[in-house]
C-alpha positions in Angstrom: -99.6 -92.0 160.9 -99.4 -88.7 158.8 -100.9 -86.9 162.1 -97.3 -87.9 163.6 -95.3 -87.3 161.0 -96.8 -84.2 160.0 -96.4 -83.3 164.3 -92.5 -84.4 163.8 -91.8 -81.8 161.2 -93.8 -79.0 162.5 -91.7 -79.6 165.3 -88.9 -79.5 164.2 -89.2 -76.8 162.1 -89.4 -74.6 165.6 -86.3 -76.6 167.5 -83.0 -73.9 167.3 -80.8 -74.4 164.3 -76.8 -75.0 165.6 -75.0 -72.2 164.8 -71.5 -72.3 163.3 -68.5 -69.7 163.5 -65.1 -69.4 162.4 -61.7 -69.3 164.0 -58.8 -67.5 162.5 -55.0 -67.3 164.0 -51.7 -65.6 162.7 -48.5 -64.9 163.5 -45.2 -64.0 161.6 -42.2 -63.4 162.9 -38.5 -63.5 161.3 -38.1 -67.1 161.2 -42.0 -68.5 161.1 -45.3 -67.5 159.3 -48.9 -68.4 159.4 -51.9 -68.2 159.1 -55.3 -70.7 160.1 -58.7 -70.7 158.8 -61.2 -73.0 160.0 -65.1 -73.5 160.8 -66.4 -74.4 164.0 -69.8 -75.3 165.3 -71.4 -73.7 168.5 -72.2 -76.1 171.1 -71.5 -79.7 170.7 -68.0 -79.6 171.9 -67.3 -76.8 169.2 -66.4 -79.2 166.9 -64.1 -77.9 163.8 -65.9 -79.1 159.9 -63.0 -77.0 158.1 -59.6 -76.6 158.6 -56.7 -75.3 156.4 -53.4 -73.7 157.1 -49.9 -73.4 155.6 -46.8 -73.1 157.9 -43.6 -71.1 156.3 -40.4 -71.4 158.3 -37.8 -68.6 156.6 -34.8 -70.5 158.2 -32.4 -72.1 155.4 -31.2 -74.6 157.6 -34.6 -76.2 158.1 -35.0 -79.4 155.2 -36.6 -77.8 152.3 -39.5 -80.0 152.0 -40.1 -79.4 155.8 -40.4 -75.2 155.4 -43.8 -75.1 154.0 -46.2 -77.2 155.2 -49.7 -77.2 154.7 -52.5 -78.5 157.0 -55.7 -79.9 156.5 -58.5 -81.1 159.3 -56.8 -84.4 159.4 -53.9 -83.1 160.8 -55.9 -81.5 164.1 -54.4 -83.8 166.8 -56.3 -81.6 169.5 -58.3 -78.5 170.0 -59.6 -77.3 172.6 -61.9 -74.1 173.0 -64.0 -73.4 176.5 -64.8 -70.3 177.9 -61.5 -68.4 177.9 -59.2 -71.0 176.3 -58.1 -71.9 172.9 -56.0 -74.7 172.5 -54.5 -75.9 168.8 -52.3 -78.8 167.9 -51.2 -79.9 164.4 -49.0 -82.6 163.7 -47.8 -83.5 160.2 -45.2 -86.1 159.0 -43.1 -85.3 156.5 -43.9 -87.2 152.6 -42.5 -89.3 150.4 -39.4 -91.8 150.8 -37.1 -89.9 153.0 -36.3 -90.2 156.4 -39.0 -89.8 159.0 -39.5 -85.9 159.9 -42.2 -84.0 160.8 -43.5 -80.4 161.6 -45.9 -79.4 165.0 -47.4 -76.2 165.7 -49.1 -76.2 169.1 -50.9 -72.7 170.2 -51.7 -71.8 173.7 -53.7 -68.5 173.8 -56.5 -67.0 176.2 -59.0 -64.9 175.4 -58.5 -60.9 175.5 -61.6 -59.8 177.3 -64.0 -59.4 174.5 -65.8 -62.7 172.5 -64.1 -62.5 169.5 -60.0 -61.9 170.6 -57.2 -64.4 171.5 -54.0 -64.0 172.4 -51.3 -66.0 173.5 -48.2 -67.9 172.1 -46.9 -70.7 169.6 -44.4 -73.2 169.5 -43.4 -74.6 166.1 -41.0 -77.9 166.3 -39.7 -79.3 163.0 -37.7 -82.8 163.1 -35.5 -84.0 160.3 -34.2 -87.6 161.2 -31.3 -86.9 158.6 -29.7 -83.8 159.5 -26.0 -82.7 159.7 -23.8 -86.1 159.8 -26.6 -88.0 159.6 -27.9 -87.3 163.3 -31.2 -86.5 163.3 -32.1 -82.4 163.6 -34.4 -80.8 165.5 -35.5 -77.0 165.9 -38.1 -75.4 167.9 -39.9 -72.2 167.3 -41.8 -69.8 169.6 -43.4 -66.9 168.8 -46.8 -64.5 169.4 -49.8 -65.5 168.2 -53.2 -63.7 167.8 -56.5 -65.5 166.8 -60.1 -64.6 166.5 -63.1 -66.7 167.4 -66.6 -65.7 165.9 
């Protein structure tokens, strides 16, 4: 019995450890700002273990509570990174008692040639179900985006 157990761990002392990276992505523009952090593993369907990012939209008629918004790895409704694509989608419902709103950044970018650059675009839609005479608003942003995958 300690012949096996002591085989397991020599064992798997050797196996490869999984490697983990980081992914980074930015953009800012007149009306919309931001910047994402996260961790990713290698292998394994690059799975993200971290996440956080904060969205600024500098348009005033955007809802107040609906210009910044943060995001945390419970808000990831996909991702997708394989070979040359990157794929992002963040979905976030607006808090608290008011009418339903809610704030989605989705980023389509490729990758630039090297390992580590992306490039690509992003398109930022906010809805407010109360906007101007109570008829529910919505706005869509698009933009450049960068990101960098190590």
């Amino acid at each position: 019995m300690r012949a096996s157990i002591f085989a397991i761990a020599i064992l798997s002392g050797v196996l490869p450890a999984a490697a983990s990276g980081g992914l980074d992505c930015g953009a800012k523009d007149k009306k919309v700002e931001f910047n994402l952090h996260a961790g990713v593993s290698r292998g394994m369907g690059s799975a993200i273990f971290a996440f956080e990012s904060t969205v600024k939209i500098n348009d005033q008629s955007i809802a107040e509570d609906l210009r910044k918004t943060g995001f945390s790895r419970e808000d990831v409704a996909q991702y997708w990174l394989d070979g040359k694509d990157l794929r992002l989608n963040l979905y976030r419902e607006r808090e608290g008692d008011k009418p339903h709103g809610y704030v989605e950044l989705v980023i389509y970018t490729q990758s630039e040639g090297d390992e580590i650059g992306y490039g690509g675009t992003y398109e930022l839609t906010v809805y407010d179900g109360v906007g101007d005479n109570a008829e529910p608003k919505e706005a869509t942003f698009k933009g450049e985006v960068g990101c960098s995958v190590e």
